[in-house]
C-alpha positions in Angstrom: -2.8 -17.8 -9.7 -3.7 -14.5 -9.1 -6.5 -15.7 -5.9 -4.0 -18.4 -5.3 -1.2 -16.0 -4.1 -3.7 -14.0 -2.2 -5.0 -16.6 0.3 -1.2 -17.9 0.5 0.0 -14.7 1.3 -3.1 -13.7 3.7 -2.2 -16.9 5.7 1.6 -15.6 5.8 0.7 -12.5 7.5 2.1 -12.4 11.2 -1.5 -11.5 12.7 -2.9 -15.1 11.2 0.3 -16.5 12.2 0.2 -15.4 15.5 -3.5 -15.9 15.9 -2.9 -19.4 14.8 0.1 -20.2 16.9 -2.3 -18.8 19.8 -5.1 -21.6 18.7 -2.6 -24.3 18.2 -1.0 -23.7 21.7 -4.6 -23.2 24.0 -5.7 -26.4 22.0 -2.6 -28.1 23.2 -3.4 -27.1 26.4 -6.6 -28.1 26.6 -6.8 -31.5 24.7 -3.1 -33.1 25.4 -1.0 -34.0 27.6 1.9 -32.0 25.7 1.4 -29.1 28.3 5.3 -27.5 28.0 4.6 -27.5 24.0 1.4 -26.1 24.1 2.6 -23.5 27.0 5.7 -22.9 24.4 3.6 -21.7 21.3 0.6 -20.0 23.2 3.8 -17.6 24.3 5.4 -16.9 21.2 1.9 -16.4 19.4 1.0 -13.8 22.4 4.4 -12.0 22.0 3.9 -11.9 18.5 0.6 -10.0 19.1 2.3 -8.3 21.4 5.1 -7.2 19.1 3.3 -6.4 16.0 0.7 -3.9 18.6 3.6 -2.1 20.0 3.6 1.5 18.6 7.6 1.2 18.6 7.8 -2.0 16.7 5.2 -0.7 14.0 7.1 2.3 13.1 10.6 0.4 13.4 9.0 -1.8 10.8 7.3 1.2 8.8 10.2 3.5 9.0 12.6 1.7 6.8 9.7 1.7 3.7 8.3 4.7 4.3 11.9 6.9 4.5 13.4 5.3 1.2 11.3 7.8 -1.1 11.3 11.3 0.3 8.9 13.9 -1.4 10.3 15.8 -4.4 10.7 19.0 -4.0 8.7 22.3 -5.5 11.3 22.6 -8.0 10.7 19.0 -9.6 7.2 19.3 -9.5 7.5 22.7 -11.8 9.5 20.7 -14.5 7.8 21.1 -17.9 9.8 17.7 -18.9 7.3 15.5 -16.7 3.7 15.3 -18.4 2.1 12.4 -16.5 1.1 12.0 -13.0 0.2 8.1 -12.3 -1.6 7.2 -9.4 -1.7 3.6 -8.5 -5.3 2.5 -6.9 -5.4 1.5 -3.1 -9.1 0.3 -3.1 -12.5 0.9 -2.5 -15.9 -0.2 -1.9 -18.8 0.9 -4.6 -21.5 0.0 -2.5 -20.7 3.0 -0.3 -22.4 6.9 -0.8 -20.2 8.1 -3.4 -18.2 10.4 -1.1 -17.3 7.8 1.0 -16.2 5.1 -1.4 -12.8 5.7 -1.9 -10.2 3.7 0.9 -8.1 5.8 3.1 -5.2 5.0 1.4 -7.0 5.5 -2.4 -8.3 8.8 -1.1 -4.8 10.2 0.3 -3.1 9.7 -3.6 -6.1 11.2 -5.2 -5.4 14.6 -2.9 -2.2 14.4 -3.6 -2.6 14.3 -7.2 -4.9 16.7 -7.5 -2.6 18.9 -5.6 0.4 18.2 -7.5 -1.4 18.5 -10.6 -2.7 22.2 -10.1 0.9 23.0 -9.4 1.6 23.3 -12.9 -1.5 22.8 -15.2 -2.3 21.1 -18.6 -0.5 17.4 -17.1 -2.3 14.3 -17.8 -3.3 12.3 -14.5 -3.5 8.6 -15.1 -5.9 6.6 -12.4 -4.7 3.0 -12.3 -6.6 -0.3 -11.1 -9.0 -2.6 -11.7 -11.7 -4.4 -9.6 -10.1 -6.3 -7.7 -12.6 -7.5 -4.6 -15.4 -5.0 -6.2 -17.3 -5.3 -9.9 -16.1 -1.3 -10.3 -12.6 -0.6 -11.3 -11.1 1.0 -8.6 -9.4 3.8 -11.6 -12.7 4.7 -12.5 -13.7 5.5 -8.5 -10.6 7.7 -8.2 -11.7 9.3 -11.2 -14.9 9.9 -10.1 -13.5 11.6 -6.7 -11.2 13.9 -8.9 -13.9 15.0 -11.1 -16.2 16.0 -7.8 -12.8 17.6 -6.5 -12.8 19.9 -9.8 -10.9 17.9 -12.1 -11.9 18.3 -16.2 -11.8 14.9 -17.6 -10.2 16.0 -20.6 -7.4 15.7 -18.6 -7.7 12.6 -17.2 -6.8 8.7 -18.5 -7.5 5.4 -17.0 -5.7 2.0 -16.8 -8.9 0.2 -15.4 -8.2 -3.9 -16.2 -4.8 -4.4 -13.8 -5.5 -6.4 -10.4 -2.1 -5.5 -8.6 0.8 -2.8 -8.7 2.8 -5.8 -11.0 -0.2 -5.4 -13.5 -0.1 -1.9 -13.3 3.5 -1.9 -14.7 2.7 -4.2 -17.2 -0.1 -2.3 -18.7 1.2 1.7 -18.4 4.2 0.4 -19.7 3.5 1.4 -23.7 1.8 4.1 -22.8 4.5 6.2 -20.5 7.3 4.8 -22.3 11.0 6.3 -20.6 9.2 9.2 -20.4 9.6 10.5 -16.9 6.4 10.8 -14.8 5.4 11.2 -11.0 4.7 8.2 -9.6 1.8 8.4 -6.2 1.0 5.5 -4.0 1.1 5.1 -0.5 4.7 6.0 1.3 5.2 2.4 2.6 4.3 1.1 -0.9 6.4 2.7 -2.7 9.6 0.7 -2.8 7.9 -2.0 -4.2 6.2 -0.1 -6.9 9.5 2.1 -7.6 11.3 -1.2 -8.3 8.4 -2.8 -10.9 8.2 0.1 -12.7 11.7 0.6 -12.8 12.1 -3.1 -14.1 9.9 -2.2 -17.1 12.6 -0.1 -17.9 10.2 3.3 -17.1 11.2 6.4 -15.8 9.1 7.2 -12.3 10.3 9.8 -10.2 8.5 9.0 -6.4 5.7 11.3 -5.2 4.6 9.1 -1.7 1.7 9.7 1.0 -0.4 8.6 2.5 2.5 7.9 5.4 1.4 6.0 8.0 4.9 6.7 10.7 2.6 7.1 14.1 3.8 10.5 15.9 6.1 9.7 18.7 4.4 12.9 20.8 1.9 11.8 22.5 2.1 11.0 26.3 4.6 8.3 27.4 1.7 5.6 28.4 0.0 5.9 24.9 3.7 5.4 23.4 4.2 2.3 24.9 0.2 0.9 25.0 -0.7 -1.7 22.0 -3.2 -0.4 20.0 -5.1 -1.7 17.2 -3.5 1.2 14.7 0.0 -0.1 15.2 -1.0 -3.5 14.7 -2.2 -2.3 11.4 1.0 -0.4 10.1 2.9 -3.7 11.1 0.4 -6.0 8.6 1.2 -3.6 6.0 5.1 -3.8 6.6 4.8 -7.2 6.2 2.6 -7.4 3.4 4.6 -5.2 1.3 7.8 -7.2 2.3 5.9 -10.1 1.4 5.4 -9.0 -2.1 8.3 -7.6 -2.9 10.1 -10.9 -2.5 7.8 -12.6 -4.7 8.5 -10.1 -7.1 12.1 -10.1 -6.7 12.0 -14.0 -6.5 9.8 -14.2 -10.3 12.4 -11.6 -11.3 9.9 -8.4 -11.9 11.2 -6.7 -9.5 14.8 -4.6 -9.4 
């Protein structure tokens, strides 16, 4: 099921969509004589592009995700009362130099925390995920990067079998209890993880990064000009509202 809901959900993604709807229409086109149909779809799959590339339309979609959770403040991260610091996995590739394996988006929560971490000493930091697409758990990579960073691995644990964010609740679950602990993944992730951990009946109190809002400030042209970035922060909009309905929809979501 697992692989299953993978390819489903990759062909549910608006760039296949739109990429299809762009096939299906020039095909139309080309082979039939159904000319206004095919001229009908090859439109809405270019606007699509279109609309998913536009720097406004990514952040429109972005913003709503990424401003739910805002980052604690110094005060919060000082509390003796919160012990663990759980950082959710956000991929990699072992077959990489070793500096270089972590993703972006893996490498952002491991800075963060590390830097949360040294704000008060003597927490535990908890790497979660499995290998997913890569033989190596993706925990055990984030570990790796903490350790080169200065980390002692005394103070370190890993959840290294789970294969999505659901999994990850499921198997921290008997280990962080109600206890409360800071909970790192990427900004525009974190809704979806706040509400499975939550469901689990745990205790998380939000720690995003890794935002990926793109800067309104640069010159008028480049505000307005499709880029492949933008077209990137709109797949992961979509992939996280993806998943959160089928969590909400299998009821393991709040």
């Amino acid at each position: 099921m697992f692989i299953v809901k993978k390819i489903i959900s990759a062909f549910l993604l608006p760039l296949n969509v739109s990429i299809f709807l762009l096939m299906i229409g020039v095909l139309l086109l080309l082979v039939t004589r159904l000319q206004r149909l095919g001229k009908t779809i090859t439109v809405i799959g270019l606007l699509m592009l279109l609309f998913l590339s536009f720097p406004p339309s990514a952040n429109w979609l972005s913003d709503s995700l990424e401003q739910k959770y805002s980052i604690p403040s110094a005060a919060i991260f000082m509390d003796p009362k919160i012990h663990w610091i759980v950082v959710l996995g956000g991929g990699h590739n072992s077959s990489m130099p070793a500096g270089q394996q972590l993703s972006d988006s893996s490498r952002a929560r491991v800075v963060e925390a590390i830097r949360i971490f040294r704000m008060k000493e003597g927490r535990t930091l908890i790497f979660s995920g499995g290998g997913v697409y890569d033989p190596n758990p993706n925990a055990i990579a984030m570990a790796e990067q903490a350790k080169a960073l200065g980390i002692d691995q005394k103070n370190v644990l890993l959840e290294s079998k789970s294969r999505d964010t659901e999994e990850q609740a499921e198997l921290l679950a008997p280990t962080l209890k109600q206890n409360p602990f800071f909970l790192i993944t990427s900004a525009i992730h974190m809704p979806r993880a706040m509400s499975l951990f939550m469901k689990k009946g745990m205790n998380p109190i939000a720690a995003p990064c890794d935002f990926s809002f793109i800067s309104p400030n640069p010159p008028a042209l480049l505000r307005f000009l499709p880029n492949a970035s933008s077209l990137q922060q709109s797949e992961r909009s979509f992939r996280e509202r993806l998943g959160m309905i089928y969590s909400t929809v299998r009821g393991k979501a709040s």
